[in-house]
Short mmCIF file of the C-alpha atoms (twelve columns), coordinates in Angstrom:
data_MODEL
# 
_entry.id   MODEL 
# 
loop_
_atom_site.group_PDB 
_atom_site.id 
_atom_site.type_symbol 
_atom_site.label_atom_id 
_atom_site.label_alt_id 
_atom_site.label_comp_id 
_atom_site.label_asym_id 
_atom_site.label_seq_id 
_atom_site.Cartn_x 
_atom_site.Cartn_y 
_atom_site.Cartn_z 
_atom_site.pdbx_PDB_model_num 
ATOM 1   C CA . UNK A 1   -18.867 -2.427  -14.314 1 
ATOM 2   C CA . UNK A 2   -18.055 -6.176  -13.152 1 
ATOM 3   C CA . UNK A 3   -15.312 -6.647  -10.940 1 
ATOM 4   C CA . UNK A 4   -14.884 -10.111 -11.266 1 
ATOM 5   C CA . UNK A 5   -11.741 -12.674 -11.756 1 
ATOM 6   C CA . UNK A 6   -10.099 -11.565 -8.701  1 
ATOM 7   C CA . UNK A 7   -8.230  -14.237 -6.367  1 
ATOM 8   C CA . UNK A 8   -5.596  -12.288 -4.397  1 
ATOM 9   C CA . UNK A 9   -7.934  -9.103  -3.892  1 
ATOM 10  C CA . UNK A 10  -11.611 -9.561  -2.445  1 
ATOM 11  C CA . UNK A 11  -13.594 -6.332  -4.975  1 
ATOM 12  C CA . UNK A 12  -16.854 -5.070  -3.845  1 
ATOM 13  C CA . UNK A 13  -19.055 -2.256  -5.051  1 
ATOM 14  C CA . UNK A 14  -21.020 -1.089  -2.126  1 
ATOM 15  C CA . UNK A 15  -23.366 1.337   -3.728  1 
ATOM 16  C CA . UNK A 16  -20.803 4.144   -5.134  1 
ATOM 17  C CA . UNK A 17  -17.702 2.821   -3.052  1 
ATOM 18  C CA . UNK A 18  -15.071 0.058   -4.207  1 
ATOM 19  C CA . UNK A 19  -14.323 -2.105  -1.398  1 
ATOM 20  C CA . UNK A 20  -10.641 -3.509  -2.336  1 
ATOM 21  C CA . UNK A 21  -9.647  -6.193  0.413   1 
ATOM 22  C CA . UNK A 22  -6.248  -7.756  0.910   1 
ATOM 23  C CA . UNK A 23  -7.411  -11.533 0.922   1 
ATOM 24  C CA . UNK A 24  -4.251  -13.769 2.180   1 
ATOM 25  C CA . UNK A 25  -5.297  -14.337 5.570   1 
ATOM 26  C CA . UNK A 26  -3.299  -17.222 6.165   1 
ATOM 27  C CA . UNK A 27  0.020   -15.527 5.208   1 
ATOM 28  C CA . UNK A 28  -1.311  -12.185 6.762   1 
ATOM 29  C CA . UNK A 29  -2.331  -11.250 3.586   1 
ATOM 30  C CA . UNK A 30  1.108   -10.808 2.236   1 
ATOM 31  C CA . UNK A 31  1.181   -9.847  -1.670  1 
ATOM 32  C CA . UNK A 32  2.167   -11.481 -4.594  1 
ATOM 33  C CA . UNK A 33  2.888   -11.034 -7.591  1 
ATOM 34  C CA . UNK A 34  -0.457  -11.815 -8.786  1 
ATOM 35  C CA . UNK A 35  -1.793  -9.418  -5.818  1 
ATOM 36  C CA . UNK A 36  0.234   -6.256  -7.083  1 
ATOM 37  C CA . UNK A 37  -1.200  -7.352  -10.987 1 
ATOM 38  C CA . UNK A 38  -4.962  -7.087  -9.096  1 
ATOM 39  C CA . UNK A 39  -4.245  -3.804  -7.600  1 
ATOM 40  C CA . UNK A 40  -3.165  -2.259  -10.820 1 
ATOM 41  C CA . UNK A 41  -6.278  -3.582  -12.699 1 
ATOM 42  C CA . UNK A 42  -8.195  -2.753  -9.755  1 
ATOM 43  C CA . UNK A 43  -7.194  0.795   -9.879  1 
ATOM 44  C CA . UNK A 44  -6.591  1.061   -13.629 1 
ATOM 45  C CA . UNK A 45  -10.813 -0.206  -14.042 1 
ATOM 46  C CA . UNK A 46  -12.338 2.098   -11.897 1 
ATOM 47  C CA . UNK A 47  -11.191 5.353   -13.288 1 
ATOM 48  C CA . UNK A 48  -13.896 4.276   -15.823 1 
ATOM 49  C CA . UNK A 49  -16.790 3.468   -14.095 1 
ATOM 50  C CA . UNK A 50  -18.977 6.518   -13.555 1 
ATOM 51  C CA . UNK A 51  -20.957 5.052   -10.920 1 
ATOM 52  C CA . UNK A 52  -17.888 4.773   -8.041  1 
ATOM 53  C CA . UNK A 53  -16.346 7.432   -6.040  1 
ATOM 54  C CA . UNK A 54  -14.705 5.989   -3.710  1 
ATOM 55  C CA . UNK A 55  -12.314 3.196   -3.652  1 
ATOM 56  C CA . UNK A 56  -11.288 1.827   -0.119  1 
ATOM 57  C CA . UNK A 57  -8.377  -0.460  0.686   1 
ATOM 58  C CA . UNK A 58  -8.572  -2.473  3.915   1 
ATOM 59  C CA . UNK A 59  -7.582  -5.977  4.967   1 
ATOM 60  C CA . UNK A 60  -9.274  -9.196  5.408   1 
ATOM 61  C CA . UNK A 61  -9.669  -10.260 9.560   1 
ATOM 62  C CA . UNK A 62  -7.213  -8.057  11.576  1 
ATOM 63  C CA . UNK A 63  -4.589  -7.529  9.156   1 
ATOM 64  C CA . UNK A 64  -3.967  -5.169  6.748   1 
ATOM 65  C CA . UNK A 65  -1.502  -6.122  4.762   1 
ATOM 66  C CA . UNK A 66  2.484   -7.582  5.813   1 
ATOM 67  C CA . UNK A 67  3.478   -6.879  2.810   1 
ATOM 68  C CA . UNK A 68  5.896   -8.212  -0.133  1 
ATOM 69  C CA . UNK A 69  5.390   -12.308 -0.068  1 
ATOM 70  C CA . UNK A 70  9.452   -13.069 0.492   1 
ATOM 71  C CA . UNK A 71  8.256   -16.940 -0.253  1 
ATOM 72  C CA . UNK A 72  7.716   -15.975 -4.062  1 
ATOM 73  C CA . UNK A 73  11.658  -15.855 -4.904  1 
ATOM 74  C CA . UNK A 74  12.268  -19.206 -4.136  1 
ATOM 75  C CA . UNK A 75  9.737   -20.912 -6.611  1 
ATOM 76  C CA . UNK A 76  11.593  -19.097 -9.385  1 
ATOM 77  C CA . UNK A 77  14.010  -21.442 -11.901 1 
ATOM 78  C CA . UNK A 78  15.454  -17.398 -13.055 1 
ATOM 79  C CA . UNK A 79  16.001  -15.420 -10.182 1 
ATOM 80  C CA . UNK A 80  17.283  -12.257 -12.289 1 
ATOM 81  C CA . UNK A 81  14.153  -12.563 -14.544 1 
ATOM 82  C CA . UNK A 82  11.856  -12.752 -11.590 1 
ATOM 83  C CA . UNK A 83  13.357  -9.937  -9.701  1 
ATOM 84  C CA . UNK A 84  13.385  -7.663  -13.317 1 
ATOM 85  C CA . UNK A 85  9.522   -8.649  -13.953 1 
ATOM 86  C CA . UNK A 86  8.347   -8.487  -10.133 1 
ATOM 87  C CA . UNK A 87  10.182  -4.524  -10.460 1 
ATOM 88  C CA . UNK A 88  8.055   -3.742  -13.331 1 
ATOM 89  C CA . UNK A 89  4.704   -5.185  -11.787 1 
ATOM 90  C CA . UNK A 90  5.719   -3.175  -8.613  1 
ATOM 91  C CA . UNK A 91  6.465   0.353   -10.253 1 
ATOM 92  C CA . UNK A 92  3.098   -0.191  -12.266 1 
ATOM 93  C CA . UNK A 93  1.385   -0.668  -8.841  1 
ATOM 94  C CA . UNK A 94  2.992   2.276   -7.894  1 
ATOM 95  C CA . UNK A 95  1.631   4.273   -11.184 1 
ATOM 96  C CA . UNK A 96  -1.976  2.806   -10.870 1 
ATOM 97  C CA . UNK A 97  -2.515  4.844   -7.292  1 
ATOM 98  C CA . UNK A 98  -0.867  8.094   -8.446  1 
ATOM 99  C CA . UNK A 99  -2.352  8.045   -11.603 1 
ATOM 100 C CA . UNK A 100 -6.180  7.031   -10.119 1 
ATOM 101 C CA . UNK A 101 -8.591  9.634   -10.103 1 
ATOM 102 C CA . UNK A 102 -10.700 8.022   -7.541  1 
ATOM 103 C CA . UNK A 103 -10.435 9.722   -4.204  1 
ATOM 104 C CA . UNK A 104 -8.683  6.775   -2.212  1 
ATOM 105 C CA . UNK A 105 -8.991  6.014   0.874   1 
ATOM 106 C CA . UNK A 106 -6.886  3.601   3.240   1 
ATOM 107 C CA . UNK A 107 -8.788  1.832   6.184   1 
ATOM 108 C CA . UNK A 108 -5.677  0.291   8.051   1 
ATOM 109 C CA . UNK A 109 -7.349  -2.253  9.962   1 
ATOM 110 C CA . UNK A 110 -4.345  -3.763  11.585  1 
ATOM 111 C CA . UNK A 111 -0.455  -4.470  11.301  1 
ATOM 112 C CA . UNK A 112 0.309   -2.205  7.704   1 
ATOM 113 C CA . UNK A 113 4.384   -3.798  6.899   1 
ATOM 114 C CA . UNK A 114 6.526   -3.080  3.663   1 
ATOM 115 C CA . UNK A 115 4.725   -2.106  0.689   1 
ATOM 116 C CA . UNK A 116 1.348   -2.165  3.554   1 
ATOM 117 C CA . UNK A 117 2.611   1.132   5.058   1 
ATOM 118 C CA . UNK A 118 4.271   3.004   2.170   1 
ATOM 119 C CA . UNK A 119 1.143   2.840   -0.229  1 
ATOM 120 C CA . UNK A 120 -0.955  4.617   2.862   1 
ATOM 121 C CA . UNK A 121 1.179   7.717   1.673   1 
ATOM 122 C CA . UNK A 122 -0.007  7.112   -1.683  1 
ATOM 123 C CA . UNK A 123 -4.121  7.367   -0.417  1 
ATOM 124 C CA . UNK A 124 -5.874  10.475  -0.854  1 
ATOM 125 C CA . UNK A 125 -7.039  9.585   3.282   1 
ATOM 126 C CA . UNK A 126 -5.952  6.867   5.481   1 
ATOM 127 C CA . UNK A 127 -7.361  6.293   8.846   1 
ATOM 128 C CA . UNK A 128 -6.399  3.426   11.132  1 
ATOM 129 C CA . UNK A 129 -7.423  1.293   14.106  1 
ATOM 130 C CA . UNK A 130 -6.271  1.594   17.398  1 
ATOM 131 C CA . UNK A 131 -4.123  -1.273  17.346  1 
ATOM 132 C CA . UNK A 132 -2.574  -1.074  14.021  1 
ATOM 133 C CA . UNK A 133 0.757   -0.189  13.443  1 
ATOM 134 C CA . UNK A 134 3.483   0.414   10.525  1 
ATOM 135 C CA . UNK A 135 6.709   -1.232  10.372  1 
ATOM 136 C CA . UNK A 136 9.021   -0.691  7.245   1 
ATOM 137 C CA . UNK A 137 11.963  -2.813  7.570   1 
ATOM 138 C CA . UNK A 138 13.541  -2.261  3.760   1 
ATOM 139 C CA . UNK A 139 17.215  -1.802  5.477   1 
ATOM 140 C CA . UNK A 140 17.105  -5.171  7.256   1 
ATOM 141 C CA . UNK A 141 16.115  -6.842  4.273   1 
ATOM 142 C CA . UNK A 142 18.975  -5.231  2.262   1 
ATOM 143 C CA . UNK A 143 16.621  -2.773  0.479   1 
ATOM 144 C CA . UNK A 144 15.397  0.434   0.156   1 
ATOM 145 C CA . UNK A 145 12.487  2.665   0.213   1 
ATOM 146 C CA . UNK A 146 9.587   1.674   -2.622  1 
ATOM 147 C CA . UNK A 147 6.063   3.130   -3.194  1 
ATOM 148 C CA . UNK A 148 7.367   6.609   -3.191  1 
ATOM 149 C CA . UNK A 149 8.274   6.787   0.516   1 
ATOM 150 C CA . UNK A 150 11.134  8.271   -0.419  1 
ATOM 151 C CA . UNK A 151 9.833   11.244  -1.245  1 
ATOM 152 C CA . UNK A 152 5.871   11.338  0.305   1 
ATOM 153 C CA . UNK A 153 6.991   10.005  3.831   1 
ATOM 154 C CA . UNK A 154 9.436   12.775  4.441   1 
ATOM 155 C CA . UNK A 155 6.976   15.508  3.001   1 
ATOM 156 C CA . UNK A 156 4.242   14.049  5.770   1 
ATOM 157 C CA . UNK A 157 6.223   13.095  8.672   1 
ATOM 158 C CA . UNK A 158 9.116   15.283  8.313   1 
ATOM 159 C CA . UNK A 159 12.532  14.071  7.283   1 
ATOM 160 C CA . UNK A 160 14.038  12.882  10.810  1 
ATOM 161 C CA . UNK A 161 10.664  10.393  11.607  1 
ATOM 162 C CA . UNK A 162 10.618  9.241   8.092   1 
ATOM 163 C CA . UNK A 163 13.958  8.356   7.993   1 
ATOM 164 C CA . UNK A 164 13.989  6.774   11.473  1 
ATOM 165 C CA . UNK A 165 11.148  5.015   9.954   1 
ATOM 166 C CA . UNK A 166 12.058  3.795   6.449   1 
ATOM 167 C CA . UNK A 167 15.853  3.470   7.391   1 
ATOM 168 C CA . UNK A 168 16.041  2.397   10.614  1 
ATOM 169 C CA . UNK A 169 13.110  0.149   10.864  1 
ATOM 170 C CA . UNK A 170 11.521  1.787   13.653  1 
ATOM 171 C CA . UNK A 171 7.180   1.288   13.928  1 
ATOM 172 C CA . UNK A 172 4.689   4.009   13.740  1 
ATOM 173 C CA . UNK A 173 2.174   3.176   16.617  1 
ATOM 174 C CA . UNK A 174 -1.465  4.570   15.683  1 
ATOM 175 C CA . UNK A 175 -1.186  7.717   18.053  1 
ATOM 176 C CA . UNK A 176 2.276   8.761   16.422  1 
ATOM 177 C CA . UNK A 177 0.990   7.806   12.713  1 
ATOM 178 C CA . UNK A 178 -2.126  10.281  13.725  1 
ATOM 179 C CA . UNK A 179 0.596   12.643  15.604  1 
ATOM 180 C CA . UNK A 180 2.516   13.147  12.423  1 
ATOM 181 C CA . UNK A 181 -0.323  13.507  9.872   1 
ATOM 182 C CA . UNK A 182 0.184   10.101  8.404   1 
ATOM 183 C CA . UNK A 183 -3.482  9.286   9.220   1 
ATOM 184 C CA . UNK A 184 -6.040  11.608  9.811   1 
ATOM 185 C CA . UNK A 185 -8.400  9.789   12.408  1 
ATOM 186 C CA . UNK A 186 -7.991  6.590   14.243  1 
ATOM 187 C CA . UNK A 187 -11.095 4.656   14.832  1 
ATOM 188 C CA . UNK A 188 -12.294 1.734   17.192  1 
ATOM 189 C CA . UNK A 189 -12.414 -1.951  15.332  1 
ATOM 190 C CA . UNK A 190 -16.129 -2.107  17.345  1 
ATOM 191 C CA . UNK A 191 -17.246 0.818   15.246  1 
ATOM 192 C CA . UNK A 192 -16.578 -0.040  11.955  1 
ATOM 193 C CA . UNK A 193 -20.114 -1.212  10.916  1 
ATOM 194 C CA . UNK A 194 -21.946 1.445   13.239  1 
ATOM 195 C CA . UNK A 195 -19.497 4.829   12.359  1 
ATOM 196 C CA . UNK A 196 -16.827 4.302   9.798   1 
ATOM 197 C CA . UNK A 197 -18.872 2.123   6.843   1 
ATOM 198 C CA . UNK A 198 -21.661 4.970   7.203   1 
ATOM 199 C CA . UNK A 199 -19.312 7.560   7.462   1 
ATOM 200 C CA . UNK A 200 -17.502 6.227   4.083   1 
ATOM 201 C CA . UNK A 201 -20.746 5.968   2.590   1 
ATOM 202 C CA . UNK A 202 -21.722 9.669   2.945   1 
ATOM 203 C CA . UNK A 203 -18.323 10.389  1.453   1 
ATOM 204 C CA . UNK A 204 -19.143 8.971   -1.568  1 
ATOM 205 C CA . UNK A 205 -22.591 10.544  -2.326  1 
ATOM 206 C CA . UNK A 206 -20.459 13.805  -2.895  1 
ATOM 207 C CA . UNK A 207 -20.332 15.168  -6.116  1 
ATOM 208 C CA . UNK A 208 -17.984 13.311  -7.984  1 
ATOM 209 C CA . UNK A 209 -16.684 16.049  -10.720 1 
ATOM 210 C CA . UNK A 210 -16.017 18.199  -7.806  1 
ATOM 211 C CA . UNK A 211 -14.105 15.203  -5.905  1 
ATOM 212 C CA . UNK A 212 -11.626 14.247  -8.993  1 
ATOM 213 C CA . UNK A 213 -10.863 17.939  -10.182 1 
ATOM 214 C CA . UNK A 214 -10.502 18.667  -6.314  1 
ATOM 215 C CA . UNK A 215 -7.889  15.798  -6.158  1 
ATOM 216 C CA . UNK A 216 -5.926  17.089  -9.202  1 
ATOM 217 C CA . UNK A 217 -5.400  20.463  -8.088  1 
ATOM 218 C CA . UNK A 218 -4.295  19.403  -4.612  1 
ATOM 219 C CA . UNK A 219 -2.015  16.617  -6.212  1 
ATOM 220 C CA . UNK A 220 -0.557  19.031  -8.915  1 
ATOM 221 C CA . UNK A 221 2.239   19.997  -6.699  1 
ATOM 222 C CA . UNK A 222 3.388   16.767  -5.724  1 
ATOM 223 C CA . UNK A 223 3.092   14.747  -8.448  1 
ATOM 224 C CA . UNK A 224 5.891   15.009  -10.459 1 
ATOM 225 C CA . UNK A 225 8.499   14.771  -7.363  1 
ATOM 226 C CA . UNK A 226 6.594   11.402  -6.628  1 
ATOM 227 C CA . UNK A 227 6.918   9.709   -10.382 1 
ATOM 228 C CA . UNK A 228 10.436  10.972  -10.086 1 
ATOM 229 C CA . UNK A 229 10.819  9.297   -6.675  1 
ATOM 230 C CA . UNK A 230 9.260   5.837   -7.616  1 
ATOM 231 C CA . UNK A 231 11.360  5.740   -11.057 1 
ATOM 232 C CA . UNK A 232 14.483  6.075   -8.833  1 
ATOM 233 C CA . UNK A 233 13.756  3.866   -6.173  1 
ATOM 234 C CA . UNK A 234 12.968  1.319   -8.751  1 
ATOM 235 C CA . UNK A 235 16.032  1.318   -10.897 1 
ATOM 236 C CA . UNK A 236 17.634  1.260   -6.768  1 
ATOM 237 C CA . UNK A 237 15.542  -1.813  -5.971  1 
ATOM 238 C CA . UNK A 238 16.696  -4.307  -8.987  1 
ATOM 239 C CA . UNK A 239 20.548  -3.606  -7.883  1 
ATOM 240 C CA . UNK A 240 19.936  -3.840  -4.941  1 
ATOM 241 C CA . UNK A 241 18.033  -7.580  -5.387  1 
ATOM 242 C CA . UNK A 242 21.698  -8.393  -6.729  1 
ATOM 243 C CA . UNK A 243 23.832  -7.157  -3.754  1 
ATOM 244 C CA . UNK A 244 24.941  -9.851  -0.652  1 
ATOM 245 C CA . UNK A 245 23.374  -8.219  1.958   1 
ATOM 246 C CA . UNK A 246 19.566  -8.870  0.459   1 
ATOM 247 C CA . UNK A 247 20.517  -12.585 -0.141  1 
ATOM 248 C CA . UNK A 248 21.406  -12.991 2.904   1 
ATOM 249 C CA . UNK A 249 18.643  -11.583 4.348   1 
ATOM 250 C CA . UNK A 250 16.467  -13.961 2.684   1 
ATOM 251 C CA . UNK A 251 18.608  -16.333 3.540   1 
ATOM 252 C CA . UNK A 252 18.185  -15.851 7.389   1 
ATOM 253 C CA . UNK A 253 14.470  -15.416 6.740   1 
ATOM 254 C CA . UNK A 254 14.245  -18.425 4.821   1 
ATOM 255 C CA . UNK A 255 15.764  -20.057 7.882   1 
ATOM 256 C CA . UNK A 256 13.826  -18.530 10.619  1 
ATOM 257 C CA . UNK A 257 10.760  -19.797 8.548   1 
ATOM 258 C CA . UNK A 258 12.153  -23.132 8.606   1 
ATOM 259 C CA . UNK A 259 12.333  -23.136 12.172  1 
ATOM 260 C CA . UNK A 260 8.278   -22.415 13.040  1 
# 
């Protein structure tokens, strides 16, 4: 298969695994609308192609991703219509990584903000650098947890960090995302090319009937909870687009911006 037409994502086949970069560098590759579209096709393509295994998320330079572009609202002559259509891209995103049967892993290269930390819970494995962090600062903004956090960040961090996490805005450093099981190794940025890559590679030789019926059965239990969880937090999401407290938020945003 041909991954081509991407412009938000950078797609790579490296023998059996699917490279899948965030490519916004400038903006620290925020995502867009167009972005969350990529990852759905992205993920929605490969369950096809016999010849990948592995599909790994990382980030262009030494970001991973800082999440939802808050510039995108503003361009918009129908701000109801873009909220109702950027919800249904979202939730699809959402459905795309549950419903992959890819194992997929998350190489969290740097700063991981918003949607950049909650869809590490939705990876099969995430492992991180030393520097990176995760920041999820929905209440600030006037919203609420997305990507499933609601339900997959309290079953891996326990419900007191996740909620001091996705409610009050506090950051996950690398040594407390590793502490509570929200990444399983954290590696050195100078050993990427001469530890991790290999060590990805070798992954994906395994046998691949035995990696996707292996997934199933360890996602059968958790599943269900998690479609219920994004469906919910969706339906939360486009009321809470209409209530004061988010336009103001983008409001002051809007300003700070102004200000650099």
């Amino acid at each position: 298969m041909s991954y081509q037409g991407y412009k938000e994502l950078l797609v790579e086949q490296q023998g059996k695994l699917l490279v899948v970069k965030f490519n916004n560098p400038r903006k620290k590759n925020c995502v867009n609308q167009y972005g969350y579209r990529e990852m759905t096709r992205v993920l929605t393509e490969v369950n096809d192609d016999e010849t990948v295994t592995v599909v790994v998320f990382t980030g262009v330079g030494d970001t991973f991703t800082a999440g939802n572009d808050l510039t995108q609202s503003s361009k918009s002559d129908d701000i109801n219509e873009f909220f109702k259509q950027s919800n249904a891209n979202f939730k699809k995103m959402v459905l795309s990584f549950v419903h992959c049967k890819k194992i997929v892993i998350a190489l969290v290269n740097g700063p991981a903000i918003g949607i950049g930390a909650t869809i590490v819970g939705l990876c099969d494995v995430a492992w991180c650098a030393e520097k990176a962090y995760f920041s999820t600062p929905f209440s600030k903004l006037g919203l609420v947890p997305e990507g499933g956090s609601s339900y997959m960040l309290p079953l891996i961090l326990g419900r007191s960090k996740a909620s001091e996490t996705l409610l009050l805005g506090e950051p996950l450093s690398a040594a407390e995302a590793y502490q509570f099981n929200f990444v399983s190794r954290i590696f050195k940025i100078a050993e990427l090319d001469s530890v991790v890559w290999p060590k990805l590679q070798k992954y994906s030789e395994l046998p691949p009937n035995a990696l996707t019926q292996g997934k199933r059965l360890i996602n059968e239990g958790f599943v269900d909870n998690l479609l219920k969880a994004n469906d919910a937090e969706c339906q939360q999401l486009l009321q809470s687009f209409q209530h004061p407290e988010f336009f103001q938020a983008i409001m002051d945003f809007a300003q700070r911006k102004s200000k650099l």
